[in-house]
N, C-alpha and C positions, 0 to 999 in steps of 0.2 A: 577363628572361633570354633570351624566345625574340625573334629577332628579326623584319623583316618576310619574310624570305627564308625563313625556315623555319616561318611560318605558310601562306605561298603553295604552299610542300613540301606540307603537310598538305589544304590545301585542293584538289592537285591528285590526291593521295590515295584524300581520299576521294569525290571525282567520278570518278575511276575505276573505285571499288571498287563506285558507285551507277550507272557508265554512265552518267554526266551530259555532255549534250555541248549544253548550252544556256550560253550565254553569260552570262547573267543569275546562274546559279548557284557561278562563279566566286569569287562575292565573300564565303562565306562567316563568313572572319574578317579579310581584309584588303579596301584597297582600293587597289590599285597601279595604276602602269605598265610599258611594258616600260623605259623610263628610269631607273628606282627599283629593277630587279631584277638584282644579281650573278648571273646564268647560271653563272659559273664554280664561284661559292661552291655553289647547286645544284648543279650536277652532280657536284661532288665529294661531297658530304652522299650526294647518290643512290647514284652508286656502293659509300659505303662502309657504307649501311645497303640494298644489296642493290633497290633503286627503280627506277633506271634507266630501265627498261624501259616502265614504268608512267608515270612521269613523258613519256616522251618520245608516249606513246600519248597524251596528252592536250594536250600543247604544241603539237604537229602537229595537231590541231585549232583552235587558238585562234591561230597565227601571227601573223594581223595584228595580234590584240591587243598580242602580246609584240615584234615586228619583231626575230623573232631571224634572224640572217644565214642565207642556203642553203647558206652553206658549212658551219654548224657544225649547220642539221638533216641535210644531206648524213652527214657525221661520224657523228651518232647513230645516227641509219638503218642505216649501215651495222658499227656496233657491234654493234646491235639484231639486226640480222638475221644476224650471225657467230654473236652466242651463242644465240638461239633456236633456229639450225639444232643446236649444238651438244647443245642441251635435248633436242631431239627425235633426235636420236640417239642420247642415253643412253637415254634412254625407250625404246630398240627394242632397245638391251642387257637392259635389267630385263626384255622380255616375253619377249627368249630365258629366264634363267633362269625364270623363271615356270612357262612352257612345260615347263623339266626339272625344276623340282621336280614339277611334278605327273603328269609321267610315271613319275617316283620315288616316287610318293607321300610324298612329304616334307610335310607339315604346316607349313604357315606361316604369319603375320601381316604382311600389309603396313601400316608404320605413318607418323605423317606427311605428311610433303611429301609425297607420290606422290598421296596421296589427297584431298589438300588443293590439290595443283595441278587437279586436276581440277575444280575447286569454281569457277576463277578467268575470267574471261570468254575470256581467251588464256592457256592451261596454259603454253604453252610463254614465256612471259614470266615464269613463276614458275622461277627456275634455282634448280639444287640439286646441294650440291658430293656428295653421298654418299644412298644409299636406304638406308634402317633396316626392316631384317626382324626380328619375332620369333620364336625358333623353339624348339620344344623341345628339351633337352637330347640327348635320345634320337635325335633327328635330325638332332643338329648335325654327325657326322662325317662325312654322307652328302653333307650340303646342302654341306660343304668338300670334299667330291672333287668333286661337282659343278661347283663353281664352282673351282677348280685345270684342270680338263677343259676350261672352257671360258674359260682363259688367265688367268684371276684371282691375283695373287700375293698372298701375308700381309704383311699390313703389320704385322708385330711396332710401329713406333713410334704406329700410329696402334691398338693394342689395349690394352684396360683390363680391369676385370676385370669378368665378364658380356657382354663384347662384344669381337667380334674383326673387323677391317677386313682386306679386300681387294678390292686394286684390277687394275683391266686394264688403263687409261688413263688419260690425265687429265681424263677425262668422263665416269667410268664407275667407280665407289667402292660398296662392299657393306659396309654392317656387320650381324653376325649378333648380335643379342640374345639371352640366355638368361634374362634378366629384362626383363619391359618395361619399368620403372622404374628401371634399372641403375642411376642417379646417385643414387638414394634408400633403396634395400632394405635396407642395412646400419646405413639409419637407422632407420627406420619397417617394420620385416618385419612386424610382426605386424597394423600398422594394414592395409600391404596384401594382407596376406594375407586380411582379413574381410572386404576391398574384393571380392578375386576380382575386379578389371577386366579381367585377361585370361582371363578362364574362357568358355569354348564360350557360354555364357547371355550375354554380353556383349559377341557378335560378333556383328557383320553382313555381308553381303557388296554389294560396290561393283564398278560396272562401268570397270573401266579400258581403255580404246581396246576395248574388245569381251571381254576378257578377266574373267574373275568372279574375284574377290581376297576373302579375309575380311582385316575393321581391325574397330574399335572403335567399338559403337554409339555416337550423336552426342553422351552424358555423356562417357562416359568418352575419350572423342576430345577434347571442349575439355578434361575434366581432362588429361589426357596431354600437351597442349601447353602448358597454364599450366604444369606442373610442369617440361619442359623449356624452359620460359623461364625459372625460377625458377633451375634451376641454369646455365642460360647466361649469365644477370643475376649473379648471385656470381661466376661462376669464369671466364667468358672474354668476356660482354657479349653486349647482344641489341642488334637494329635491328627499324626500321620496318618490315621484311618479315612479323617475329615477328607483330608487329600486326596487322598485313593478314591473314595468317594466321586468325587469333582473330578477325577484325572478320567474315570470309568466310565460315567455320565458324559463328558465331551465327547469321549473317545468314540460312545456308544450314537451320539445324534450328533455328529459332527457336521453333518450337512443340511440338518435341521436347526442347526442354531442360528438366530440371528444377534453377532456379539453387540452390535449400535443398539438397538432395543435395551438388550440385558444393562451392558452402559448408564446408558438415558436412564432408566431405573434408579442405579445406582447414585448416578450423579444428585439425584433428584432429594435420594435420604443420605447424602452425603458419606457414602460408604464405597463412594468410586476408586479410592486409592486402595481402601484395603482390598478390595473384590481384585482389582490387578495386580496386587502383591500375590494371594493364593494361586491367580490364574499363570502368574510368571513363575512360582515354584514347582508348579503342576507341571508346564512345560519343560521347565530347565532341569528337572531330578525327576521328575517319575511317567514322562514319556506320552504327555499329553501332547495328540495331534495338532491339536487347531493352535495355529500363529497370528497376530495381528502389530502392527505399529506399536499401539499404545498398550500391549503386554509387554514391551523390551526396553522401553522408551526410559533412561535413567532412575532402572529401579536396580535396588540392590537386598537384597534377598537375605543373604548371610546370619543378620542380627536377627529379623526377623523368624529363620529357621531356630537358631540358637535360644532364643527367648521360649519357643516351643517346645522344642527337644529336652531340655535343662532346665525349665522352671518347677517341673513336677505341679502344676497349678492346680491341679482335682484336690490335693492336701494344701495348701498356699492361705490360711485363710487373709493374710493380708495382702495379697495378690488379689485376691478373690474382691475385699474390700477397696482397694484402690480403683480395679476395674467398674464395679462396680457404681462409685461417686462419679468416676470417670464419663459415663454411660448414661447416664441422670440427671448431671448437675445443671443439666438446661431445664427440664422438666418435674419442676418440683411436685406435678399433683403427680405423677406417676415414683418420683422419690418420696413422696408421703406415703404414699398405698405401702410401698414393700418395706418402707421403714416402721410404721405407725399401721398392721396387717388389720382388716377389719374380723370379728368374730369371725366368719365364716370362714376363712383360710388357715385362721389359728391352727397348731395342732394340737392334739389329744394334749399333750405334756401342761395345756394350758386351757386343761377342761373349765378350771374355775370362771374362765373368762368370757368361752363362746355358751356355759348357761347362763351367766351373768355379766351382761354389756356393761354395768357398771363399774366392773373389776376390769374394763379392758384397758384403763392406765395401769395400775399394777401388773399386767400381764406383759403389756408393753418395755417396761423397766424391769422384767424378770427374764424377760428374751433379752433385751440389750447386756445384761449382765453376763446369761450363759452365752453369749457371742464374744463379749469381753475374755471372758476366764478359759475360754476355745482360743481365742489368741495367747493369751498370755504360758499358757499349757505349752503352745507352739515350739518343737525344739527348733532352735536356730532363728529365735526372735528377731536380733538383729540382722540376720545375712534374709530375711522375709522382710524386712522394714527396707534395707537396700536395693533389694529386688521391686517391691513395690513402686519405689524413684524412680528406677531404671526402667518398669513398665509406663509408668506416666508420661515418662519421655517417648517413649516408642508409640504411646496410642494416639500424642500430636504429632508425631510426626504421619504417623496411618488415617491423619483424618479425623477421630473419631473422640477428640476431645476438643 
C-alpha cells in the first residue's frame, strides 16, 4: 500500500524529529535516489498532512543527494519563511491575550499545539490554524469581553457546544473550551469526571517565550492528544502533524509518562486499540522512544498509515459523514444535538432561525439540504462513497464503532 515516496516522507520525518543531519541515516526504510523520487507527489502529501516545513528543513540539507532544482528549493524557502513569519505573529497575538487574562485575573488552561509547539526544535515550523484555551464557566464572559476588546469576532459557524471560536484574522483564531474534553463529555461524563484531568492536582505550568502558562501535566497531555486525534480520525481526519505531535511529547517526558495509567484511560472509553495503533506508528516510523509489549503486540500499521496518507479527509465530505454516524450511533442525544443544532450554534447563514426558534425546523431541513448539495457537488462521488466502506471497516476494526 505505502509507496517509496511516502516511506522517504517518513524517513525524512522522523530525522527531523531526532535532528538527524548525517547522511548515513537517511536510509532507514528506503533506499533511493533523487531519480526515483516524485518531489511533486511529496509536497503535495506534505502540505496536506501539515509537513512541509519539516520536510523542507531536511531536504535542504541533503541537496546533493536529491539534485532538487534551485528554483523549486527557492519556492519552498520562501513559502517556508511566509508562513513561519506568519506563526510567529499569531504567537504575539495569544501573549497579548495572556497578558489580559491575567491582569483580569481570568483563570485559564493553555491546551495543545501552543505547548506542544514549544517542544518542536523550530516552534515556529509547527503552524496552527486556532489556540484552544480551557476556561471556566464562571470566566467565560469576562475572557469574551476581553477578547471582543481586543478585536476578536464570534464565529457562531465555527462554535459547538462546550466551545465557542473567535477570530481577529486569519492568523489569529481563539477557541474557549468549557470542557476539556468537549468531543467526549456527553459520552463518557462520568469516566471523566473520576479522571479529574483537568483539576488544579493535574496541572503544571510551562514556559512559553518567557511567559508562565498552566496545561496538563505530561499524562494527561498525551491523553488529551490521543483523544483528540481520536475524534479527528472519525469525524474530520488527522495527518502526520498529529503524529509528530505524540512522537515529540513522549520523546519530551518519556520518563514521566506512566503508559498503564494512560491505557486504563483508554480502555475505559474504548479507544484502547486506536491509542496503540498511533503509539505503534509513532515508534515504528517517526522515532518515538518509549517501547512497551502491548505497542507491538499483533498490530499492523500499513492500512491504517494508508487510509491517512491517501484519504485527503479535510475535503472527504462523505468520509467525514460515515465517520461521523460512525462516532454517534450509540449516543443518540448527543447525534440529536449535531444533527437537529439548537439556535444557539446555528450559524449566521441561518439568521432567520436563531431570531425565530420557530423556523428552527426550516432551518433544520435548509442545512440538511446545503449538506446534501456539498456532497452531491463532490468530484469523485463514487470513489468518496467506496472510500467511506472501506473507512467503516477500519473504524471496527480500531474499536471505535
Amino acid at each position: 500500500m505505502l509507496n517509496k515516496n511516502i516511506y522517504l516522507l517518513l524517513d525524512l520525518i522522523h530525522d527531523y524529529i531526532k535532528q538527524i543531519s548525517s547522511e548515513e541515516t537517511l536510509n532507514k526504510f528506503t533506499e533511493t535516489n533523487g531519480t526515483e523520487i516524485d518531489w511533486k507527489y511529496i509536497n503535495d502529501i506534505s502540505v496536506q498532512n501539515n509537513v512541509l516545513s519539516f520536510v523542507y528543513y531536511q531536504i535542504k540539507n541533503f541537496n546533493n543527494r536529491y539534485n532538487i532544482t534551485t528554483n523549486i528549493l527557492m519556492s519552498l524557502k520562501n513559502r517556508i519563511i511566509y508562513r513561519s513569519s506568519q506563526q510567529i505573529k499569531a504567537d504575539e497575538y495569544l501573549y497579548t491575550i495572556i497578558d489580559s487574562f491575567d491582569k483580569s485575573d481570568v483563570k485559564f488552561i493553555i491546551l495543545k499545539g501552543v505547548i506542544i509547539a514549544k517542544m518542536y526544535p523550530q516552534p515556529e515550523y509547527r503552524y496552527s490554524s486556532d489556540v484552544d484555551i480551557h476556561i471556566d464557566e464562571k470566566y467565560l464572559e469576562k475572557a469574551q469581553e476581553i477578547l471582543s476588546g481586543l478585536g476578536y469576532e464570534h464565529r457562531y459557524e465555527n462554535t459547538e457546544k462546550y466551545e465557542s471560536a473567535y477570530k481577529l484574522n486569519d492568523i489569529s483564531m481563539i477557541e474557549l473550551h468549557t470542557r476539556l474534553f468537549s468531543d467526549f463529555y456527553d459520552k463518557h461524563e462520568e469516566i471523566l469526571e473520576k479522571y479529574e484531568i483537568d483539576s488544579i492536582k493535574n496541572l503544571t505550568a510551562y514556559d512559553i517565550s518567557g511567559k508562565k502558562v498552566l496545561s496538563l501535566r505530561p499524562n494527561e497531555l498525551l491523553i488529551h492528544l490521543l483523544c483528540h486525534m481520536t475524534k479527528h480520525f472519525v469525524d474530520s481526519g488527522i495527518f502526520l502533524r498529529h503524529f509528530m505531535d505524540i512522537t515529540i511529547c513522549v520523546n519530551t517526558f518519556s520518563k514521566q509518562l506512566d503508559f498503564d495509567y494512560i491505557m486504563t484511560f483508554f480502555k475505559k472509553i474504548k479507544a484502547d486499540k486506536f491509542a496503540a495503533y498511533i503509539l505503534n506508528i509513532c515508534e515504528k516510523y517517526l522515532g518515538m522512544d518509549y517501547t512497551d509489549d502491548y505497542m507491538t503486540e499483533n498490530i499492523v500499521t500499513e492500512e491504517f498509515l494508508y487510509d491517512i496518507l491517501q484519504r485527503l479527509s479535510n475535503k472527504d465530505n462523505i468520509n467525514k459523514t460515515s465517520g461521523f454516524f460512525a462516532y454517534y450511533k450509540n449516543d443518540k442525544k448527543v447525534l440529536k444535538d449535531r444533527i437537529l443544532p439548537g439556535s444557539d450554534i446555528l450559524s449566521d447563514k441561518y439568521l432567520y432561525a436563531k431570531k425565530h426558534k420557530l423556523l428552527l425546523p426550516v432551518a433544520w431541513g435548509h442545512r440538511g439540504m446545503d449538506h446534501v448539495l456539498r456532497i452531491v457537488k463532490t468530484p469523485g462521488y463514487k470513489k468518496s462513497l467506496k472510500n467511506s466502506r472501506r473507512r467503516m471497516d477500519l473504524l471496527k476494526k480500531l474499536g471505535l464503532l
